[in-house]
C-alpha positions as CSV (number, residue, x, y, z in Angstrom):
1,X,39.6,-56.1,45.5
2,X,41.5,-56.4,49.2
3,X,40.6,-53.9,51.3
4,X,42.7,-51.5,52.5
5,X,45.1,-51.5,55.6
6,X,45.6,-48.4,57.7
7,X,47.7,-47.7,60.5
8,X,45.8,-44.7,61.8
9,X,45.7,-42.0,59.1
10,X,48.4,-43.4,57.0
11,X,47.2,-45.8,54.5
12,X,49.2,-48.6,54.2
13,X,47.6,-48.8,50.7
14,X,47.1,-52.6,49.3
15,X,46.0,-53.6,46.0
16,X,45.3,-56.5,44.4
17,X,48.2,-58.0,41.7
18,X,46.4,-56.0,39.0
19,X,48.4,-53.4,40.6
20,X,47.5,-22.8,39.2
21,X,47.4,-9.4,40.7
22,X,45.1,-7.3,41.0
23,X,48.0,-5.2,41.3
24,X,49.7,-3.8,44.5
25,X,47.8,-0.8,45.6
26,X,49.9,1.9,45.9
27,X,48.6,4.7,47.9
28,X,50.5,8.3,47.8
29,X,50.1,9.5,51.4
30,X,48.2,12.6,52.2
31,X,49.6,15.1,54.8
32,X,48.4,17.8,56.5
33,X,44.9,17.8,58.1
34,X,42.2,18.2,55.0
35,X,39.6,20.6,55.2
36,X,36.6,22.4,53.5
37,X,36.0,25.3,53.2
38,X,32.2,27.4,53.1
39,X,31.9,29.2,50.4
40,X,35.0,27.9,48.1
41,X,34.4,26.0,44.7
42,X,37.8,24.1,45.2
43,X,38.9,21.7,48.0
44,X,42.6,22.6,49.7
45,X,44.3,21.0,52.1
46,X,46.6,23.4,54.0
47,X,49.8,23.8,52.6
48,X,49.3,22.1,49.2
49,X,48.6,24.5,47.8
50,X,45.5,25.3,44.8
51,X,43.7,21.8,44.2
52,X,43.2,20.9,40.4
53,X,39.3,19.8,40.2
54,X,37.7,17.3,37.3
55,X,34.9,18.7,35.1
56,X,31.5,18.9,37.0
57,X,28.5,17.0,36.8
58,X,27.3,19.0,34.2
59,X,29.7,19.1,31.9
60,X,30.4,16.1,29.7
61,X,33.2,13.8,30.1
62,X,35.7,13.6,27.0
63,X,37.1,10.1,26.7
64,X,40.8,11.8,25.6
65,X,43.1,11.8,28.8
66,X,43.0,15.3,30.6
67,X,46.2,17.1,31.4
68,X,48.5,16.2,34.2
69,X,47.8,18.3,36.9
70,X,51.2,19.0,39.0
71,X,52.7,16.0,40.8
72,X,51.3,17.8,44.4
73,X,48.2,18.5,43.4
74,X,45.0,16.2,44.4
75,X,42.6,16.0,41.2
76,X,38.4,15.8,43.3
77,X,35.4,17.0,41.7
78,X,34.7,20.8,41.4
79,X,32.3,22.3,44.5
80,X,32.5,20.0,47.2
81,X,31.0,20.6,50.1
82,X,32.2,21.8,53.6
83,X,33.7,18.7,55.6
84,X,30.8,19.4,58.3
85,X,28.1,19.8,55.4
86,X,27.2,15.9,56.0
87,X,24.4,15.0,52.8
88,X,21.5,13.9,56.0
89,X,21.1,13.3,59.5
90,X,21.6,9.4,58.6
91,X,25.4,10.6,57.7
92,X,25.6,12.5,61.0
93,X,24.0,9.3,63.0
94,X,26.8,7.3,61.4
95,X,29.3,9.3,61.8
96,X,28.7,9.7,65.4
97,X,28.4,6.7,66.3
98,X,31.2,4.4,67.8
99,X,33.3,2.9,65.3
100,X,32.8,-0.7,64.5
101,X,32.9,-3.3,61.7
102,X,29.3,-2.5,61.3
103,X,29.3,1.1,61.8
104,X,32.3,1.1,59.2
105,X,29.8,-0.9,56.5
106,X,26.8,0.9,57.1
107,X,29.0,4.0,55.8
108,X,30.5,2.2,53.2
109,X,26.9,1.7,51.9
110,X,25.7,5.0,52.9
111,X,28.5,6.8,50.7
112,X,28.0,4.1,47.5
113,X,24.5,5.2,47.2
114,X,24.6,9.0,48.1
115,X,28.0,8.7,45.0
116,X,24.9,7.5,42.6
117,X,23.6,10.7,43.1
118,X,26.2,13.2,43.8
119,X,29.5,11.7,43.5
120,X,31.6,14.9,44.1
121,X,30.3,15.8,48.0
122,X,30.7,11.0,47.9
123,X,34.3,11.8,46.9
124,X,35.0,14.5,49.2
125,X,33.6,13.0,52.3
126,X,36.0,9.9,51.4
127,X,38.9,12.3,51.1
128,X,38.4,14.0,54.5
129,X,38.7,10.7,56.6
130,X,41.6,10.8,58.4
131,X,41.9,7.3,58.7
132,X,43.8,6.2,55.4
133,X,42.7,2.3,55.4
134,X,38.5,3.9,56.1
135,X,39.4,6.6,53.5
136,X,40.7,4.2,50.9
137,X,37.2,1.8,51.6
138,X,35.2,5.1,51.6
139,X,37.0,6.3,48.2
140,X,36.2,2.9,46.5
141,X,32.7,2.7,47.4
142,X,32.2,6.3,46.0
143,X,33.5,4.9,42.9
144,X,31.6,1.7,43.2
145,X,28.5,4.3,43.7
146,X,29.5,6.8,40.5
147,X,30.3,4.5,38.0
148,X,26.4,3.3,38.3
149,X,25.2,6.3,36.9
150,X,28.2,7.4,35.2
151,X,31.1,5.4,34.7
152,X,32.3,7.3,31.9
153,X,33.7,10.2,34.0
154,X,34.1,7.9,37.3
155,X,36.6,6.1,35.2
156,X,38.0,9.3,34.1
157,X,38.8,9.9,37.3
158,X,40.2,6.8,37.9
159,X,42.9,7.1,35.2
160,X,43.6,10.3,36.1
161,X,47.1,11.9,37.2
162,X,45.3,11.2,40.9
163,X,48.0,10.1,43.7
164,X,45.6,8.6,46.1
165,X,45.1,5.4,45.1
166,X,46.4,3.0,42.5
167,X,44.3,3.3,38.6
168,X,44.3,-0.3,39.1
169,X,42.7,-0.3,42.6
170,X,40.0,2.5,41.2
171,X,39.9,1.2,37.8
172,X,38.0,-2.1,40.1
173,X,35.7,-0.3,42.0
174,X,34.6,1.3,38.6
175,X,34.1,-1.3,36.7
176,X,32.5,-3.1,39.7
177,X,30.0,-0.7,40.1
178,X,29.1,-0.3,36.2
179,X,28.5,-4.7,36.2
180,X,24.5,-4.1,35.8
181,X,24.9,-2.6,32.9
182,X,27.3,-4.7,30.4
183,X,27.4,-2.9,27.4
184,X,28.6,0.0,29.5
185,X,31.1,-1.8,31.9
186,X,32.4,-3.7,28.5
187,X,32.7,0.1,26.8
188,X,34.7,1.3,29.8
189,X,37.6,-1.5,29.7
190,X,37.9,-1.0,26.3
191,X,38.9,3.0,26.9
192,X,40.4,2.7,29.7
193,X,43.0,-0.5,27.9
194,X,43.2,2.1,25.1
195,X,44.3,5.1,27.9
196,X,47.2,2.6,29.1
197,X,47.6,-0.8,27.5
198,X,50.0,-2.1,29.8
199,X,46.8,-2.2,32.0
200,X,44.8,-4.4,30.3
201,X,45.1,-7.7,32.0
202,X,44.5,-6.1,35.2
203,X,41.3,-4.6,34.1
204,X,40.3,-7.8,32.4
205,X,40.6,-9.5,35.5
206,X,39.0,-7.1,37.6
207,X,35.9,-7.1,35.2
208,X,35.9,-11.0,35.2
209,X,36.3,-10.8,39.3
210,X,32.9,-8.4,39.7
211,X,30.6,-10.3,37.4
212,X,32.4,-13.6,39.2
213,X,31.6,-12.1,42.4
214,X,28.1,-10.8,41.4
215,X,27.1,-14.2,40.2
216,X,27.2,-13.5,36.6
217,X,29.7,-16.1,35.7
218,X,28.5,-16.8,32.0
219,X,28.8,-13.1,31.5
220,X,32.4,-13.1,32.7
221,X,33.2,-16.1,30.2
222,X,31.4,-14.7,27.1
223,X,34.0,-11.6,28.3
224,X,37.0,-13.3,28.2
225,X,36.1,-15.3,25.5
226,X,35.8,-12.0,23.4
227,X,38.0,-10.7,20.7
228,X,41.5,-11.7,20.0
229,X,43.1,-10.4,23.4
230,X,46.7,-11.9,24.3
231,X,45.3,-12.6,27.8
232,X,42.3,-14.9,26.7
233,X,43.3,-18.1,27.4
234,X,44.3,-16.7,31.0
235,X,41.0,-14.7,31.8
236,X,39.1,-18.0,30.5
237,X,41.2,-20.2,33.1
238,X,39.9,-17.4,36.2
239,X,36.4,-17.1,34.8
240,X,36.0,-21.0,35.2
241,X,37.7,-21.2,38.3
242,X,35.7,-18.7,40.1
243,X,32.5,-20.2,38.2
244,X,33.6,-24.1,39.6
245,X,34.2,-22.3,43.3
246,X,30.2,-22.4,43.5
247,X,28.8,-24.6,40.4
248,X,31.8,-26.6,39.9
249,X,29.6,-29.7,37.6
250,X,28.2,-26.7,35.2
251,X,32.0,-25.2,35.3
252,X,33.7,-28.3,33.8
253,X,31.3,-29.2,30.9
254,X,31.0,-25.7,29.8
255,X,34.9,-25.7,29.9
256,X,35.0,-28.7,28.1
257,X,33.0,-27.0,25.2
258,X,35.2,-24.4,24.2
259,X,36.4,-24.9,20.9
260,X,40.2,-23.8,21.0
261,X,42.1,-26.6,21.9
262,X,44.6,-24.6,24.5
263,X,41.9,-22.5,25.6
264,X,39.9,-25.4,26.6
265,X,42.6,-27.3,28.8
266,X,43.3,-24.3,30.3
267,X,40.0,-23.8,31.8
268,X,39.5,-27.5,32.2
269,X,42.5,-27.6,34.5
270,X,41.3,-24.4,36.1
271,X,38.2,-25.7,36.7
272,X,39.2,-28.8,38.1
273,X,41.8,-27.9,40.5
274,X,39.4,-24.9,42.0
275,X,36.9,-28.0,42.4
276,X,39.3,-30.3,44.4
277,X,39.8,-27.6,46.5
278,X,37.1,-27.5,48.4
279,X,35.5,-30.8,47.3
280,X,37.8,-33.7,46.0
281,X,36.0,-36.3,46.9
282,X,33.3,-34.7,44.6
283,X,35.2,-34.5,41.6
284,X,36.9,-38.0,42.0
285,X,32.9,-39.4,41.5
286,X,32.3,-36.9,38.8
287,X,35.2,-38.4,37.1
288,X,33.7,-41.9,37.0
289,X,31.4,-39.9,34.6
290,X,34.1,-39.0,32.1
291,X,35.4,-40.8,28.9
292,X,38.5,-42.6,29.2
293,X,41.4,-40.4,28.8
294,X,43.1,-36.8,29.1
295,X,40.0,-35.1,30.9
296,X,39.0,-38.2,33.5
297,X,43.0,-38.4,33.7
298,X,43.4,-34.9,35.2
299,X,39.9,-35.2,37.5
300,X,41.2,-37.9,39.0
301,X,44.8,-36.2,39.3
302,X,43.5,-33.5,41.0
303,X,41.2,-35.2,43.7
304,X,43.1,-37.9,44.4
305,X,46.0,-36.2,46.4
306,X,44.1,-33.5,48.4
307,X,41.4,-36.5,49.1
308,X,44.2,-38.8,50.4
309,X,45.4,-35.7,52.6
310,X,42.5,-35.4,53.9
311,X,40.8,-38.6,54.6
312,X,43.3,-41.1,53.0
313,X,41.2,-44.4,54.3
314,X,38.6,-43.1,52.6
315,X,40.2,-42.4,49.5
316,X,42.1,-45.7,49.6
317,X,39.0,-47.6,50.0
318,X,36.9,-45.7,46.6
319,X,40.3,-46.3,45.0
320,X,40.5,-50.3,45.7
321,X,36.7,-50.0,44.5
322,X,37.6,-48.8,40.7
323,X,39.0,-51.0,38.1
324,X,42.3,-50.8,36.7
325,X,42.4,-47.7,34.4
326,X,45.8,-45.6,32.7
327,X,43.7,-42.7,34.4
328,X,44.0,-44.1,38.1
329,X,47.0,-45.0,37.5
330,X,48.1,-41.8,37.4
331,X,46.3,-40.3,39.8
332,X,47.8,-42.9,42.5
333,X,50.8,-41.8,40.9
334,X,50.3,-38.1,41.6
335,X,48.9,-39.1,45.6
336,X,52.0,-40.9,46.1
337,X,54.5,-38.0,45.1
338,X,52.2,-35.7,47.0
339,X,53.6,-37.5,50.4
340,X,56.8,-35.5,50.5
341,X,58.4,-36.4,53.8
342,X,56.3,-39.5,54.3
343,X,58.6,-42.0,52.0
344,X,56.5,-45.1,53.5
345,X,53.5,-43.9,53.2
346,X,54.1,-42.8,49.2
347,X,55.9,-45.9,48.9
348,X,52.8,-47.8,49.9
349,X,50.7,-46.0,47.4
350,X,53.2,-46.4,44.7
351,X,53.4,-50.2,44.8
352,X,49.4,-50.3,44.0
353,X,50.1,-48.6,40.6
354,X,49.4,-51.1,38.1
355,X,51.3,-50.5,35.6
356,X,54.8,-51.4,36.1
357,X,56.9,-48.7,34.1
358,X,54.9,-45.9,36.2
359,X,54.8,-47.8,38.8
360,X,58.9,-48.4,38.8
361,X,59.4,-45.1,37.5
362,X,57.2,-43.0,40.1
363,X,58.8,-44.9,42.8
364,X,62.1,-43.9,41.7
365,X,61.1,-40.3,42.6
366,X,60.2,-40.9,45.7
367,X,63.3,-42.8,46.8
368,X,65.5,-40.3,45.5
369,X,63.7,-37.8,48.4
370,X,64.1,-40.9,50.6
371,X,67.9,-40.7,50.4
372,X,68.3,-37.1,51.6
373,X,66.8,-38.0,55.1
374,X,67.6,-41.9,55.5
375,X,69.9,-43.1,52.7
376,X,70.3,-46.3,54.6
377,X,67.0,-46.8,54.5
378,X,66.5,-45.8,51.0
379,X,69.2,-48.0,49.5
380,X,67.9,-50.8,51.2
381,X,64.6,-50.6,49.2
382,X,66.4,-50.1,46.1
383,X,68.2,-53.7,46.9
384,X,65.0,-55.2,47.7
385,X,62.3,-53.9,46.2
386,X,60.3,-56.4,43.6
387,X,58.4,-53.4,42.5
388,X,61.6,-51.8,40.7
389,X,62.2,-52.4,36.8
390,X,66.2,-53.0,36.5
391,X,67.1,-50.0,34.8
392,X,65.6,-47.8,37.4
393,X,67.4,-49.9,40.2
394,X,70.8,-49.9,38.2
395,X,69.8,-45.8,37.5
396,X,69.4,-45.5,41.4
397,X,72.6,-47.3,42.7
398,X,74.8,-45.5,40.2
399,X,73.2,-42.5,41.2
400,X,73.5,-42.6,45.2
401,X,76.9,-43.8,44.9
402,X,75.4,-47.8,45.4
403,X,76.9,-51.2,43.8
404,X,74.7,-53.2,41.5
């Protein structure tokens, strides 16, 4: 096959005649300066008035939702301690130091494990930071923390009538924090979708994001594989995508062993497209792998364009290597229309298509952007352009106002 011409980075291509929310987090500001006070089994910050406090540590957590406390009160765990009743003198050594990025994640830490142990005092040393990004951070890692040992009641808490941070938001700290134990974390979504349906795709994801982000990605798949949910064939699609951000080869063929038919192209084309993202080149070799048709059609269909971005002589040249194939066909195809604003550049790829009807037909496309910045240009290459099938040419000229 001819090599391939380039004029800098734009490939002058030349063949030979075979030619895809968490949710928003919505935070209810806090006012007044917070406080705790010695000696008082409730926390109060001035002028709110009497604080409506969760069930303690001792007493067991009912899974039916608890009453709605009024809309100014602050729901935090029963007996928290005095604001300057830090848990150790490694809280005090944080706390007095400087603040920095470091300083700031050394806390975060600090507050996830002491939560594991005593998430009221956790919770309450969250609420009293003044700053509301740090106190948000703080208030998820005591979550994070809580739900290891008990993510019952730290989910509880979550979905409570609480206005300081979104049930979504909390609902993801929770169930990030109860990932090492499955059957529990699997337990939890399930109450919590029963406590508000209209959550349960958020929740979903969120699950699928922690083991995603904990490395657990067959245990998010077997999740969203589960059951009959609505919002399968969508969880599948993220679970494989975040599984082919780091193992992209083991992504696909799992993906291409589900048995549903739409299940499996979703998470096929998930798959993929996460893997050209970072590595197109990658996948375009993978696809050489693949069986003729649908599967090697969209590998190659999703490589090809951000490859020929990227490093198009390069791209140009593995393409010239590869024998005529429907699949590379449409994956010059799919390069070409990717060169919006370049109408030489996608016409040169174009005109290596092989077969003629996509070959005339993709072309067509891309003089039709043509003629909104250079219709004199554009109608020129509909006059005298071989590569053009009449009916597309007569289809052109009627449409840009041309003669035949």
């Amino acid at each position: 096959m001819d090599p391939v011409k380039t004029d800098g980075h734009l490939p002058q291509t030349r063949f030979p005649a075979r030619c895809p929310t968490i949710c928003l987090i919505l935070v209810a500001a806090i006012s007044g300066a917070v406080g705790f006070y010695s000696g008082r089994n409730s926390f109060s910050p001035a002028g709110h008035g009497e604080i409506a406090p969760i069930p303690p540590d001792s007493a067991p957590v009912e899974s039916k939702t608890q009453q709605a406390p009024a809309p100014s009160k602050i729901i935090v765990p029963r007996d928290a301690p005095p604001a300057t009743d830090k848990p150790d003198e490694q809280w005090n050594k944080l706390t007095s130091q400087p603040r920095t990025r470091m300083r700031d994640n050394q806390i975060l830490a600090a507050i996830e494990d002491f939560a594991a142990r005593d998430p009221k005092r956790a919770v309450a040393l969250a609420l009293a930071q003044t700053d509301l990004r740090q106190r948000l951070d703080m208030l998820r890692a005591a979550l994070r923390g809580w739900a290891r040992s008990d993510p019952d009641a730290a989910g509880d808490w979550a979905f409570s009538h609480q206005p300081i941070i979104d049930k979504c938001d909390a609902a993801t700290a929770v169930l990030t924090g109860a990932i090492n134990n499955p059957d529990a974390a699997i337990r939890l979504f399930s109450r919590l979708s029963q406590i508000d349906p209209t959550k349960t795709r958020e929740l979903g994801d969120s699950l699928i994001a922690a083991w995603s982000n904990n490395g657990d990605f067959s245990r998010a798949v077997a999740f969203a594989a589960q059951g009959d949910s609505p919002y399968r064939t969508e969880w599948l699609a993220a679970a494989f995508g975040e599984w082919s951000e780091y193992q992209p080869q083991t992504a696909v063929a799992e993906a291409m062993k589900l048995p549903n038919p739409d299940s499996r192209q979703s998470a096929v084309q998930s798959a993929l497209a996460r893997w050209a993202q970072h590595d197109p080149q990658g996948l375009a070799e993978y696809s050489l792998s693949l069986p003729e048709g649908q599967d090697k059609s969209a590998a190659l269909t999703e490589s090809l364009p951000s490859w020929a971005v990227n490093d198009p002589a390069a791209a140009a040249e593995w393409m010239n290597q590869q024998p005529s194939s429907p699949e590379l066909d449409q994956g010059i195809a799919t390069v070409a229309r990717s060169f919006d604003g370049k109408p030489e550049v996608a016409v040169s790829w174009a005109e290596s298509i092989a077969n003629s009807q996509l070959r005339s037909r993709t072309l067509a496309t891309i003089v039709r952007r043509w003629n909104d910045s250079d219709p004199a240009a554009a109608r020129q290459y509909i006059l005298t352009s071989t590569n053009l099938v009449a009916e597309d040419r007569s289809e052109l000229l009627t449409g840009l106002g041309g003669d035949n």
